[in-house]
C-alpha positions as CSV (number, residue, x, y, z in Angstrom):
1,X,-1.2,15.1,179.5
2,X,1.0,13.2,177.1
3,X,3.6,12.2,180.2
4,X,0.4,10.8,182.0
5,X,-0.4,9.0,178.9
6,X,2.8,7.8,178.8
7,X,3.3,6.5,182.2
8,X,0.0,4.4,181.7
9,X,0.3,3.2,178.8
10,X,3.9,1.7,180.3
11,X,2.0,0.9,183.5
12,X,-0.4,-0.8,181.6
13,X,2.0,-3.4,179.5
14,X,3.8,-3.9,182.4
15,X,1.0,-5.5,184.0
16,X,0.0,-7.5,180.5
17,X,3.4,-8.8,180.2
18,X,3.5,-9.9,184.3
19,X,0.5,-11.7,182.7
20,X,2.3,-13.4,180.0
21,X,5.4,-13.9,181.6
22,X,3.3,-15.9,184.2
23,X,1.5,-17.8,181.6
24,X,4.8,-18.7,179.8
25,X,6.5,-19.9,182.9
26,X,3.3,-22.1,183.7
27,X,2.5,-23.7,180.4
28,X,6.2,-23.8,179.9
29,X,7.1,-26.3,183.2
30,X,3.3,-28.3,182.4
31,X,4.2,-28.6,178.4
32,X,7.9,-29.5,179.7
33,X,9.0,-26.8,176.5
34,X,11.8,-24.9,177.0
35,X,10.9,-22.1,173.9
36,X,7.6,-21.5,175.7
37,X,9.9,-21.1,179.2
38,X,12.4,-19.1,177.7
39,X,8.7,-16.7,176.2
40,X,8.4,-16.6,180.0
41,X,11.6,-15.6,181.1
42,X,12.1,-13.1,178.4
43,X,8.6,-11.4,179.4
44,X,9.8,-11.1,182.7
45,X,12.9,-9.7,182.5
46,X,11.1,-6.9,179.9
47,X,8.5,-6.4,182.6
48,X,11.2,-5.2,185.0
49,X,13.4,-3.1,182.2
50,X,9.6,-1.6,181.6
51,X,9.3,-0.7,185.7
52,X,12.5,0.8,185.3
53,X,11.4,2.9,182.4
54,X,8.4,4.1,184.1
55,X,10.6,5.5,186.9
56,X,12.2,7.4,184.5
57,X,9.8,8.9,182.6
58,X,8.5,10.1,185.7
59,X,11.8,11.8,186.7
60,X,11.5,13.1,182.5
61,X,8.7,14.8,183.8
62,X,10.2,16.6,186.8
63,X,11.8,20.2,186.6
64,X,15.5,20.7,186.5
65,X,17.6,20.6,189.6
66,X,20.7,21.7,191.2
67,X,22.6,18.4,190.6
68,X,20.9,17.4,186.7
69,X,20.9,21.2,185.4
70,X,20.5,19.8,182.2
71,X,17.2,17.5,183.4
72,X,17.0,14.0,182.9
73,X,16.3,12.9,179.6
74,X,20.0,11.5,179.8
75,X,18.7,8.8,181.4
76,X,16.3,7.4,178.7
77,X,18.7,6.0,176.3
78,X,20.9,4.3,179.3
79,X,18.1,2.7,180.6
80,X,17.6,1.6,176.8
81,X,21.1,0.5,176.4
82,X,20.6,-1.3,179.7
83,X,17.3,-3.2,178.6
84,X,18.4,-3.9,175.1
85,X,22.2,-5.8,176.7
86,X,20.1,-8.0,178.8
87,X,17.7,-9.0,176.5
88,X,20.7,-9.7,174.1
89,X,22.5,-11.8,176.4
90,X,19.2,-13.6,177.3
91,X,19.2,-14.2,173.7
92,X,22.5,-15.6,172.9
93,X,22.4,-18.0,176.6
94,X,19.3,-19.0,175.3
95,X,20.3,-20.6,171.9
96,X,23.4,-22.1,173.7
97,X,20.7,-24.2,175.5
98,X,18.9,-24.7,172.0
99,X,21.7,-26.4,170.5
100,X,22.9,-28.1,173.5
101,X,18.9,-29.9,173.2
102,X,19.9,-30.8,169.3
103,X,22.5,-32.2,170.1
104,X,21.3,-34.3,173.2
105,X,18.5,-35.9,171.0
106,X,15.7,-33.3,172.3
107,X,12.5,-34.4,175.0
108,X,9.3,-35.0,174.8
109,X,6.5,-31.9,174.5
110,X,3.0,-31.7,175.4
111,X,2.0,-29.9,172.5
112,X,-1.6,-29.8,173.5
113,X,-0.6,-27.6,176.5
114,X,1.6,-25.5,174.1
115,X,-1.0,-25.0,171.5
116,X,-3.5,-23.4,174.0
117,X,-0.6,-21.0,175.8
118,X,0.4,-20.2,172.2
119,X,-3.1,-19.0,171.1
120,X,-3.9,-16.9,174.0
121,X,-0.8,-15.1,174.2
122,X,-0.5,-15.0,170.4
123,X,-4.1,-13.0,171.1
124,X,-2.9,-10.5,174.3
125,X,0.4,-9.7,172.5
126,X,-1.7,-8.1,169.1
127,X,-4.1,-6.4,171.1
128,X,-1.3,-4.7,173.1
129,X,0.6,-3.8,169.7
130,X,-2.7,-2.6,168.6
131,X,-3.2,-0.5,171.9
132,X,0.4,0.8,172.4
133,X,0.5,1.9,168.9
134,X,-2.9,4.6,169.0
135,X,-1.4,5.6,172.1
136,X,2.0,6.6,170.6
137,X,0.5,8.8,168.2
138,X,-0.3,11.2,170.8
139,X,2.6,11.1,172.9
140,X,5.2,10.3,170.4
141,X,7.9,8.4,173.4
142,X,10.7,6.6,172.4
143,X,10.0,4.2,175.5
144,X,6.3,3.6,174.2
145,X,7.6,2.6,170.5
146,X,10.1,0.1,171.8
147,X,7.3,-1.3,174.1
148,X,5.0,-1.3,170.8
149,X,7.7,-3.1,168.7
150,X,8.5,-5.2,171.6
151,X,5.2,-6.7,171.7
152,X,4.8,-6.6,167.7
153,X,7.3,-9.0,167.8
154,X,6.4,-11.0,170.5
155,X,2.7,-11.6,168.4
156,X,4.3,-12.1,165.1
157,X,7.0,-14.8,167.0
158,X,4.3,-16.4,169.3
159,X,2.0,-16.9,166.3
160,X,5.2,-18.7,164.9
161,X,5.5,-21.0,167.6
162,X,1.8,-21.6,167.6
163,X,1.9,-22.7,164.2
164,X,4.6,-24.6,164.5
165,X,2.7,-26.9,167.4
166,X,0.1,-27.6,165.2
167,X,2.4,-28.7,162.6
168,X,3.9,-31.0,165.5
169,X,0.7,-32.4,166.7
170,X,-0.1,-33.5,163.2
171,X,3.6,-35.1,162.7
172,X,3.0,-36.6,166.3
173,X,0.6,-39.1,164.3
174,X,2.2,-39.4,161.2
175,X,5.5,-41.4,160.3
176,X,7.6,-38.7,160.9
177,X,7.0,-38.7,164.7
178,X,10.5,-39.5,165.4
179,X,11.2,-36.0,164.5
180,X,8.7,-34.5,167.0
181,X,11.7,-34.6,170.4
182,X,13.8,-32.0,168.0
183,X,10.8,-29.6,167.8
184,X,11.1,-27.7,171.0
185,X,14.6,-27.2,171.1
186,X,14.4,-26.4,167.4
187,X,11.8,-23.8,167.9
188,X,13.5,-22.4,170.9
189,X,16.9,-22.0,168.1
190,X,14.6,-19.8,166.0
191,X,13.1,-17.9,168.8
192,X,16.1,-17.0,169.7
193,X,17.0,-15.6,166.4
194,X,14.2,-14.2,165.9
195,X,13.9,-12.2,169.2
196,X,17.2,-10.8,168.2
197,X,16.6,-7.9,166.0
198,X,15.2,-6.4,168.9
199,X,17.8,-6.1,171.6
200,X,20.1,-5.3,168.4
201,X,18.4,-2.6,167.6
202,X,17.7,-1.0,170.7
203,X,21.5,-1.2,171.9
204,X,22.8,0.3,168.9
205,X,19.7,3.5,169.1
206,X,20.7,4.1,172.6
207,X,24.4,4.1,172.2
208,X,24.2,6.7,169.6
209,X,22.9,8.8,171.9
210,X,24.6,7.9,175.2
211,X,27.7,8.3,172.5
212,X,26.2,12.1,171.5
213,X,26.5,10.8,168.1
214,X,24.6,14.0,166.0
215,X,21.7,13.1,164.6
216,X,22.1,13.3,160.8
217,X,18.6,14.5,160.3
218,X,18.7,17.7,163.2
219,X,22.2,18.8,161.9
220,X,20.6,19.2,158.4
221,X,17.2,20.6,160.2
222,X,19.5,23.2,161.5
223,X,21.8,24.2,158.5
224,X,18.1,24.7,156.3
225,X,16.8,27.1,159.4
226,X,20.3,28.7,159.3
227,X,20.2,29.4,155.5
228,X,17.9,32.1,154.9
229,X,18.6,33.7,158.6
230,X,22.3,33.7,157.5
231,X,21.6,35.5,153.8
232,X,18.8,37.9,155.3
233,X,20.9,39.5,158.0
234,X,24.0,39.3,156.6
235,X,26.2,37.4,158.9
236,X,29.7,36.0,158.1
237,X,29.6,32.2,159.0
238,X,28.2,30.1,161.7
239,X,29.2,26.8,163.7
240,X,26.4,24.5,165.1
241,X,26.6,21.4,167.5
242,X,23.7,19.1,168.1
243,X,23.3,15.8,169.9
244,X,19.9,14.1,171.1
245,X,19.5,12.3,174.6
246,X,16.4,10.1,175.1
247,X,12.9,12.8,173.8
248,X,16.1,15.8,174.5
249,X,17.4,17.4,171.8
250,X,20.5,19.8,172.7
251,X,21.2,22.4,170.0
252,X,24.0,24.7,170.4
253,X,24.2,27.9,167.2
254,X,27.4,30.3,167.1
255,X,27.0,33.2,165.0
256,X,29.9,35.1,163.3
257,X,28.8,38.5,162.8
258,X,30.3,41.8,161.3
259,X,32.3,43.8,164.1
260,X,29.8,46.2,163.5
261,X,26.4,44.0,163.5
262,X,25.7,44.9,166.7
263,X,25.8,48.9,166.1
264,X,22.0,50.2,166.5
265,X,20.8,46.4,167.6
266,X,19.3,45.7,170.9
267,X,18.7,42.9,172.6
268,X,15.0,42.5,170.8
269,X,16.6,41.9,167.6
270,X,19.0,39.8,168.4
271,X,15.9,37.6,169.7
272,X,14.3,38.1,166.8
273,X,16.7,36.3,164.6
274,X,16.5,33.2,167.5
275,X,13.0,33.3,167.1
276,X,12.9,32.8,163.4
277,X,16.2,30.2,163.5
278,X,14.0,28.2,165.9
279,X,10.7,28.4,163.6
280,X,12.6,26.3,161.1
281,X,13.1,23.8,163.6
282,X,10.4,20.9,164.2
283,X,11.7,20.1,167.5
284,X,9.3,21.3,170.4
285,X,10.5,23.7,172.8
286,X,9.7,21.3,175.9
287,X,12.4,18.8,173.9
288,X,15.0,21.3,173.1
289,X,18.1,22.6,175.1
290,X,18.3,25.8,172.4
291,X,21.3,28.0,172.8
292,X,22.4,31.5,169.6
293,X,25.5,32.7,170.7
294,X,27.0,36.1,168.3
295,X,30.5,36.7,168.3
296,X,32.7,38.6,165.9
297,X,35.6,36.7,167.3
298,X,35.7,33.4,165.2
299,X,37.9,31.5,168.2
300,X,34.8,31.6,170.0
301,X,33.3,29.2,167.7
């Protein structure tokens, strides 16, 4: 249930953001704006990295094979890393152009045209944060909160850009409409920037797990399961390893024991203390690759 969720909740803003990527391509070339273009362009490029996603998530759902033993919830945080480099270079080409209108003098702007595309999308964007975000709770996917942020952040900026056009229709009749040709490219500089934090931050959450960079808050999850297991049975010392991949959480626990720890155990208490290291753990089984190894050989550590 939660990976159908998922998948149309992602189908969903795909369509929606088609819809706004259309709208800011249209309005952009009638309003002759290059911020409200670049809105366009940006929506479309994030409506393919969400396609991409959504095949994903669907191979997420699939069993194991022969080839991916492991499954594929590798592929989450490179499609991530993938998404968050375009959108970053998008970014930075984009404010090239910004300053290269500065400094040519900027054009002229329908601002009329630009107002109307502004409040409409400023309206689909919130209602789509809104949306994304009660579906999230459920299902709890990394791929669903970056969409969520994503269009958080497309509101918050499109609301900025459509106060900014009402500012510039009022200048338009005041004295200061020599000023109103810089307006465009100006906003288009701040866009920019403000888009930024997005791409930033999805790169650098992806590469930390394409990296297998531990995750600070499992390693300690682990060492407070381990505690009480560790005084309670007795054993020596212990080495753990654990690394996350997209919604996967690999966790790999070797045990030092006593040479003669395993004297009168079977195999049922040996599960037994699994089962009560993996009770202190928050991490669903369906997310976890969970391996307890005993040894009382510490080179196999």
């Amino acid at each position: 249930m939660p990976a159908a969720l998922e998948q149309r909740a992602i189908k969903l803003s795909i369509a929606m953001t088609l819809v706004v990527a259309g709208l800011g391509v249209a309005f952009g070339l009638l309003a002759g704006s290059r911020s409200i273009l670049f809105d366009g362009v940006f929506s479309t490029i994030d409506a393919a990295m969400s396609t991409l996603a959504l095949v994903v998530t669907r191979l997420i759902a699939r069993e194991v094979s022969q080839r991916f033993q492991h499954g594929y919830w590798h592929l989450e945080p490179l499609v991530a890393a993938l998404n968050g480099a375009i959108l970053l270079l998008l970014c930075f080409y984009a404010f090239l152009n910004a300053v290269q209108g500065l400094m040519a003098g900027g054009h002229e702007l329908a601002f009329g045209v630009a107002i109307v595309y502004a409040a409409v999308v400023t309206l689909v964007c919130t209602a789509m944060t809104l949306h994304q975000r009660r579906i999230n709770r459920g299902v709890g996917s990394e791929f669903v909160r970056i969409d969520m942020h994503g269009w958080l952040m497309a509101a918050l900026i499109t609301g900025a850009l459509l106060v900014a056009f009402l500012i510039a229709l009022i200048l338009e009749r005041s004295a200061y409409a020599h000023l109103t040709p810089y307006v465009d490219s100006l906003l288009l500089a701040m866009l920019t920037l403000g888009f930024l934090p997005v791409p930033i931050g999805i790169v650098r959450r992806a590469m930390k797990e394409v990296l297998l960079i531990a995750p600070s808050a499992i390693d300690r999850e682990v060492h407070a399961a381990m505690a009480p297991v560790m005084r309670r049975e007795g054993l020596l010392d212990y080495n753990s390893h654990v690394a996350k991949a997209g919604r996967g959480h690999f966790i790999e626990i070797h045990i030092v024991t006593r040479p003669d720890f395993a004297a009168g155990r079977g195999m049922v208490e040996l599960d037994e203390i699994r089962t009560a290291i993996a009770a202190g753990l928050s991490i669903p089984p369906q997310r976890r690759w969970f391996t307890v190894s005993f040894t009382a050989d510490p080179r196999w550590t």
